[in-house]
C-alpha positions as CSV (number, residue, x, y, z in Angstrom):
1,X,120.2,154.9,185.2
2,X,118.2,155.6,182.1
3,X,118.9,159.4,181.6
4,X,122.7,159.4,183.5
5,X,126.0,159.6,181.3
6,X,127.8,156.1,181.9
7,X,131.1,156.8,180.1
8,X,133.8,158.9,182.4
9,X,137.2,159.9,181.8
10,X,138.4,156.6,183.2
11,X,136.5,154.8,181.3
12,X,137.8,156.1,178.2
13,X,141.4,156.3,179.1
14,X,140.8,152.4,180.0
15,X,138.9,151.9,176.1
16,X,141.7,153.5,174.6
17,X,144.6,152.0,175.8
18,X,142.8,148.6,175.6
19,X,141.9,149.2,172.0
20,X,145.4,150.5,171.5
21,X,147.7,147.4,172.7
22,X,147.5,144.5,169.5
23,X,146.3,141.1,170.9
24,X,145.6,138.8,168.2
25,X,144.0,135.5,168.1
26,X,146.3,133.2,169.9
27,X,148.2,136.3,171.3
28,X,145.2,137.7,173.9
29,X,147.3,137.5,177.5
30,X,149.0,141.2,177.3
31,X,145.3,142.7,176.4
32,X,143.4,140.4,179.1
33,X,146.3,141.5,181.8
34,X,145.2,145.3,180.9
35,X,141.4,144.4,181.0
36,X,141.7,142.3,184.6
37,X,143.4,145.3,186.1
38,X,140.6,147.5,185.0
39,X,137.8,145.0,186.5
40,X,140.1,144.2,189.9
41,X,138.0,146.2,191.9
42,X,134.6,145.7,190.6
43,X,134.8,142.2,191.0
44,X,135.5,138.8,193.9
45,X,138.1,136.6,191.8
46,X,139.4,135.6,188.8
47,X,139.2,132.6,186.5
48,X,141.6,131.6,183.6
49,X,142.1,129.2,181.4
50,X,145.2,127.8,179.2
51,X,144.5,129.9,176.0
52,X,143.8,132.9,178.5
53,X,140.1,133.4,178.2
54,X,139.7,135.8,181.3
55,X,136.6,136.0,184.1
56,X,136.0,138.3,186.9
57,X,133.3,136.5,188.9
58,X,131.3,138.5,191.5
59,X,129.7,136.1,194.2
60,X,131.7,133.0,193.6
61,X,130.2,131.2,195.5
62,X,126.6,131.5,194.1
63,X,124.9,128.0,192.5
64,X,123.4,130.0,189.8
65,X,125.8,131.7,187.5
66,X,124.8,134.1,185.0
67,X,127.9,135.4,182.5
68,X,128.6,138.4,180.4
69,X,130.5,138.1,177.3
70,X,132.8,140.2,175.4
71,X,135.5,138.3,172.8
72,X,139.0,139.5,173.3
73,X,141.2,138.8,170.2
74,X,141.8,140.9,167.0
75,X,142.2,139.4,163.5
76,X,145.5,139.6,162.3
77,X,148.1,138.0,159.5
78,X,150.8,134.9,160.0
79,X,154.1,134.9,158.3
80,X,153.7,132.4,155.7
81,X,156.7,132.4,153.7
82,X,159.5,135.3,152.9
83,X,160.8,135.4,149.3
84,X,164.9,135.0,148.3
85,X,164.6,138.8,148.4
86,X,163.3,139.5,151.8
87,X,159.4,140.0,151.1
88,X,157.0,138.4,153.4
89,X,153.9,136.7,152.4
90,X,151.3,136.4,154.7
91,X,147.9,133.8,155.6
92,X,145.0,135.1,157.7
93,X,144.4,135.1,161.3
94,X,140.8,135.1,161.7
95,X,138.7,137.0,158.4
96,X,141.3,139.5,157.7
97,X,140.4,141.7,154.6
98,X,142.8,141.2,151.7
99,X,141.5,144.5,150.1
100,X,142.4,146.9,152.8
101,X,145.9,145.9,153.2
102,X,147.8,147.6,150.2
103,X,149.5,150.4,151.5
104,X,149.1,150.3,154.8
105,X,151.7,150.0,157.6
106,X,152.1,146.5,159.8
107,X,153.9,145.7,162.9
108,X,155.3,142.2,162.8
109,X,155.6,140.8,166.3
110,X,158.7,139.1,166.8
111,X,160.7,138.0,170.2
112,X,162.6,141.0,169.8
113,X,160.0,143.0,169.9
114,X,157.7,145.0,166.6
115,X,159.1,145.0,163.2
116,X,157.5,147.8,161.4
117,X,156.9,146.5,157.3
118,X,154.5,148.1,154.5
119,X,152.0,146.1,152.5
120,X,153.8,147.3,149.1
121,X,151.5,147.9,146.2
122,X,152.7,148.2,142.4
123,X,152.5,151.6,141.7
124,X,149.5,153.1,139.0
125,X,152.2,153.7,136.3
126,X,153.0,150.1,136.1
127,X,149.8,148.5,136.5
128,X,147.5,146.9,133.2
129,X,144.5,149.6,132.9
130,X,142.9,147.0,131.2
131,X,143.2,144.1,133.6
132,X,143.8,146.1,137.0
133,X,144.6,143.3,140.1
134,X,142.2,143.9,142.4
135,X,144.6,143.2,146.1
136,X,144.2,138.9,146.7
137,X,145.8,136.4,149.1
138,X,148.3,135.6,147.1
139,X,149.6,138.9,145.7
140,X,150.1,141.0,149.0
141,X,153.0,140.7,150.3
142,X,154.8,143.1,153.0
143,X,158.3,144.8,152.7
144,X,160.1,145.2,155.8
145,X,163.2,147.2,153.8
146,X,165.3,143.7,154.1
147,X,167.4,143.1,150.9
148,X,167.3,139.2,151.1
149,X,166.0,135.7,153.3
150,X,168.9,136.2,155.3
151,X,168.6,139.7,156.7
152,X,164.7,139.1,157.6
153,X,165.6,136.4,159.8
154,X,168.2,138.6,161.4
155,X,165.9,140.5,162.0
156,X,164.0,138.4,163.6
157,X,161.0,137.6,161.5
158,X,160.3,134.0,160.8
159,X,157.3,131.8,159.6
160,X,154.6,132.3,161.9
161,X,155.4,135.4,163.0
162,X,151.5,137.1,164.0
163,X,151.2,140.6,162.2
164,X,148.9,143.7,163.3
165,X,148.0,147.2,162.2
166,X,149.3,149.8,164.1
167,X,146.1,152.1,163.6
168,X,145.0,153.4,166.9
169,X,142.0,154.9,168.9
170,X,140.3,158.4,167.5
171,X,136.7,160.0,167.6
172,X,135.3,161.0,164.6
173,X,133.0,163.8,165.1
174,X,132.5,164.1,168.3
175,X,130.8,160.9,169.4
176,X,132.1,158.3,166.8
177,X,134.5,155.9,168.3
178,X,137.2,154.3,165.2
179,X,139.9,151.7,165.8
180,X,141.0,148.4,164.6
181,X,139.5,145.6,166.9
182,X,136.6,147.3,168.2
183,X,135.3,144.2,166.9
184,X,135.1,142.9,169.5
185,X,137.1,145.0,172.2
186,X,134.3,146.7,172.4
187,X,132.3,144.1,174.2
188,X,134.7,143.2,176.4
189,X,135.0,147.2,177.4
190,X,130.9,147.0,177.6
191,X,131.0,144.3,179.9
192,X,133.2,145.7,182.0
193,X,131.1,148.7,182.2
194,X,128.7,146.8,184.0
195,X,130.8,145.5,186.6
196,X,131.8,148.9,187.0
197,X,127.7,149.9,187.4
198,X,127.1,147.2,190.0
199,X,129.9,148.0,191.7
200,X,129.5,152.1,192.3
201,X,125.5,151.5,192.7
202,X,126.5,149.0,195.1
203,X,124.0,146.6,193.7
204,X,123.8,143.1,195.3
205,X,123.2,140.2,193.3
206,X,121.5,136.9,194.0
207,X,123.6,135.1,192.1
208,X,127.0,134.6,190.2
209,X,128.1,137.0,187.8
210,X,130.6,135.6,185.5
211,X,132.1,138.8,183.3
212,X,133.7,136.8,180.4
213,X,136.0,137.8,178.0
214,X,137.0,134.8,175.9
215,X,139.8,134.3,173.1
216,X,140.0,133.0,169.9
217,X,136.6,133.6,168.6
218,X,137.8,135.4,165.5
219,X,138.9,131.6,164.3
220,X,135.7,129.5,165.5
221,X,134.2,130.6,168.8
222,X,137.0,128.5,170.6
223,X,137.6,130.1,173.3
224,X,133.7,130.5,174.4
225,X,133.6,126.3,173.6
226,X,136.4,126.2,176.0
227,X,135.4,128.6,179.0
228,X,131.5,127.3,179.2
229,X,133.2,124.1,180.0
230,X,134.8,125.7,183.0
231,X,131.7,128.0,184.0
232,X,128.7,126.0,183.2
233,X,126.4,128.9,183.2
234,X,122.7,128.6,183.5
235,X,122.3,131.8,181.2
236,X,124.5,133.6,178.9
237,X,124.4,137.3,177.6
238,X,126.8,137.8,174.8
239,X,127.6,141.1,173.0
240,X,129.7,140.7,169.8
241,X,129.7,144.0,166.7
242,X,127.1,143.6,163.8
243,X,127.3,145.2,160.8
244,X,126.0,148.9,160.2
245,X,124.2,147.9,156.3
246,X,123.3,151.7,155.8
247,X,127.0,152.9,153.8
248,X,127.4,152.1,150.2
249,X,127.3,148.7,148.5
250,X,125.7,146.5,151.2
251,X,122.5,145.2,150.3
252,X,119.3,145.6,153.2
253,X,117.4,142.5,151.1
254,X,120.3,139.8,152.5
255,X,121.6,142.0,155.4
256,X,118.8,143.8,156.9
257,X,118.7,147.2,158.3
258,X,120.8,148.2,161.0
259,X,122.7,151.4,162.0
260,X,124.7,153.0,164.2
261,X,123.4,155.2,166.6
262,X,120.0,153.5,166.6
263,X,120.6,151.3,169.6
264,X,121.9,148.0,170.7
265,X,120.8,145.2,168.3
266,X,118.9,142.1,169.7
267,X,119.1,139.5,167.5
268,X,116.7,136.4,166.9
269,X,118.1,133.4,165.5
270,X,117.7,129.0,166.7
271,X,120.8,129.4,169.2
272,X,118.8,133.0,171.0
273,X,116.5,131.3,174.0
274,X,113.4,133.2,173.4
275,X,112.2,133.8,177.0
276,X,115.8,135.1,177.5
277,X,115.6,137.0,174.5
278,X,111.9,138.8,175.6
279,X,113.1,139.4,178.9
280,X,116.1,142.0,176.8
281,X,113.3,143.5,174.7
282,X,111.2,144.4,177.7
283,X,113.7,145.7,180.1
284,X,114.4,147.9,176.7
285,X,110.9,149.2,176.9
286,X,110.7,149.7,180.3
287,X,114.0,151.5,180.5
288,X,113.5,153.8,177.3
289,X,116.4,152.1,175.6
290,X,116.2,152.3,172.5
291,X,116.9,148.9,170.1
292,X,117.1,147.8,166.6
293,X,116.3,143.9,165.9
294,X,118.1,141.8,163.2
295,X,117.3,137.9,162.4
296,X,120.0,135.4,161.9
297,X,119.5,132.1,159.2
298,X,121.1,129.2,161.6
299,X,123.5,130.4,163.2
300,X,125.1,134.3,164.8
301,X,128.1,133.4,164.1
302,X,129.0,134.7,167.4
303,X,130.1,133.0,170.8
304,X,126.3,132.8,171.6
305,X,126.3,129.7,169.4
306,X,129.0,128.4,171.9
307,X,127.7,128.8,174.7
308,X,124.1,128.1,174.2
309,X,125.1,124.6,172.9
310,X,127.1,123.9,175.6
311,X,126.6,122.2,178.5
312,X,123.4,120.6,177.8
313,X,122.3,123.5,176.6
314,X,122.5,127.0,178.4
315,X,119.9,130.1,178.0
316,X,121.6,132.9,175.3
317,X,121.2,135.5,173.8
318,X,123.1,138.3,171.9
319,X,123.2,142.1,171.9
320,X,124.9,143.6,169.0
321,X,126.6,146.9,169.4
322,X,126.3,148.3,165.5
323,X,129.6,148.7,163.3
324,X,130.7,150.1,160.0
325,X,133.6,149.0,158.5
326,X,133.7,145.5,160.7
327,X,137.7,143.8,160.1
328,X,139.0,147.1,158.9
329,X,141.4,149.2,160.8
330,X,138.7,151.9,161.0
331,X,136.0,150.2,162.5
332,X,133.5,152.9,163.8
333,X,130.3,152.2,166.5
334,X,128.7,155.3,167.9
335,X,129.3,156.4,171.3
336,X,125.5,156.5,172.8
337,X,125.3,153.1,171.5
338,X,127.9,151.9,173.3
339,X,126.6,153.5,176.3
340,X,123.1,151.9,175.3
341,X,124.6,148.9,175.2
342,X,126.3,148.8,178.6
343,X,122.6,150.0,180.3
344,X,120.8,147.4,178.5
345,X,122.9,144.5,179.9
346,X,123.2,146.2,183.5
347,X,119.3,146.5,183.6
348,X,119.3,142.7,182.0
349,X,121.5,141.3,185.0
350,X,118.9,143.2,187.6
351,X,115.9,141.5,186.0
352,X,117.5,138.2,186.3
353,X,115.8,136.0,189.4
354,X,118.3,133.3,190.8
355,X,116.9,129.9,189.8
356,X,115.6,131.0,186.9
357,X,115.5,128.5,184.3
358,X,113.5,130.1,181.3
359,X,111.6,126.9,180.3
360,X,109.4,126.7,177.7
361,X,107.5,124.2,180.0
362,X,107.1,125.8,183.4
């Protein structure tokens, strides 16, 4: 495994039109229908839920269940109200970045289908040098060329309408991957991946292998909260984005030092389970994959909080593919990362004994 490509022209045909197509928080289903299809023949059977968290389960059967975590949904924008003159103002939808959005282009989603609108910007002429606006909630605002209240709603836009970029899939360089919502499509591509491995290397498992990809955790780890529930896993391997602190204006003191291209990122924080976590850093070593390590205050702010404090509590831990730009619409990872990424977890599912509990007491 350790020296052999992983990603094939399938593979990236499959990440790009799964980056591609807009699910937003709340809005997953069309995005987990194009990720089940991928995993159909890599895997036994499905599970879903009623917000439409998605798992392919190999051995369904098994009494030990390990799972695999990716998050599915994108941050987006709501309509929140539309002016006397046909202008839309917007609330978030998960951490969406205020500053980014003058200027850019949106697709409103609407029964009918995408209305395309601009986040319009006053132009430099017109602006105070003295006192420039920097871009805020409440002063973006989105022009869909409507002239008043009346023709936005004929065309079909209403309050709580969900609103996404239209940016799509490029590589940067060669091996840089850019997209909106590679945070965290990403991880639901990686796990994939490793269905994918175990499948063509026709590896057999003692276990259950739950490969999850959960919704809603852009707006509170929901979805994980909800899926454990269904699962109850005795052990849980999550892989969200972290941050990339080495571009401008980030500061290493509070952020610590990660970067893309240097390898998967373990992370150590209350809800990791230690043995779980050493078992990751030494199938690293032993496999020459190379990993960075970041520390997390109280909590990762990822659906490994979820899951470990479910159930009675369940053995997590979290691999962190690194990301500049995180919740802009040019989110860039680095491809042998990605690739990194997939091998660590495939090697950390073959290391796994059934029964294992990972006390701290055995």
């Amino acid at each position: 495994m350790a020296s052999k490509k992983i990603l094939n022209k399938k593979s990236m045909d499959f990440l790009e039109k799964y980056l591609n197509n807009a699910a937003p928080t709340g809005y997953e289903w069309e995005g987990q229908k194009i990720w089940m299809d991928y995993l159909k023949p890599y895997v036994d059977t499905f599970i879903t839920d009623t917000y439409g968290s998605a798992v392919g389960v190999i051995n369904p059967d098994a009494e030990f269940k390990v799972v695999i975590e990716g998050h599915s949904d994108e941050i987006s924008w709501y309509v929140n109200y539309i002016t006397d003159n046909g202008l839309l103002y917007v609330i978030r939808n998960g951490g969406s970045d205020h500053q980014i959005a003058p200027s850019k282009w949106v697709n409103i989603h609407t029964k009918n289908g995408v209305v395309k609108g601009v986040f319009g910007w006053p132009a430099i002429h017109t602006r105070n040098k003295a006192k420039e606006e920097p871009p805020k909630l409440d002063n973006i605002f989105i022009d869909i060329g409507a002239k008043d209240k009346k023709e936005v709603e004929k065309m079909g836009v209403h309050v709580g309408c969900v609103i996404t970029y239209p940016d799509e899939f490029q590589i940067l360089n060669k091996d840089k991957f850019v997209c909106r919502a590679i945070d965290n499509r990403a991880g639901g591509f990686m796990v994939a991946e490793v269905a994918r491995l175990l499948h063509e290397n026709k590896k057999k498992l003692p276990f259950g292998l739950y490969i999850t990809n959960s919704v809603q955790e852009e707006i509170g780890l929901r979805g994980a909260e909800m899926i454990t529930q269904t699962i109850k896993p005795n052990v849980a391997i999550i892989t969200d984005v972290c941050h990339d602190t080495t571009t401008p204006m980030i500061e290493k003191k509070t952020e610590g030092h990660t970067e893309i291209g240097a390898g998967p990122v373990i992370s150590y924080a209350p809800a990791v389970q230690n043995k779980l976590r050493e078992r990751i850093i030494e199938t690293a070593e032993a496999n020459k994959i190379p990993f960075q390590r970041m520390a997390a205050s109280r909590s990762t702010g990822t659906d490994t909080d979820a899951f470990a404090y479910s159930n009675g509590g369940v053995a997590s831990a979290l691999i962190s593919l690194p990301l500049r730009y995180m919740h802009t619409t040019v989110e860039t990872v680095h491809k042998d990362d990605v690739e990194n990424v997939i091998r660590l977890i495939y090697e950390t599912v073959l290391n796994i004994k059934d029964g294992e509990t990972f006390s701290y007491f055995d």
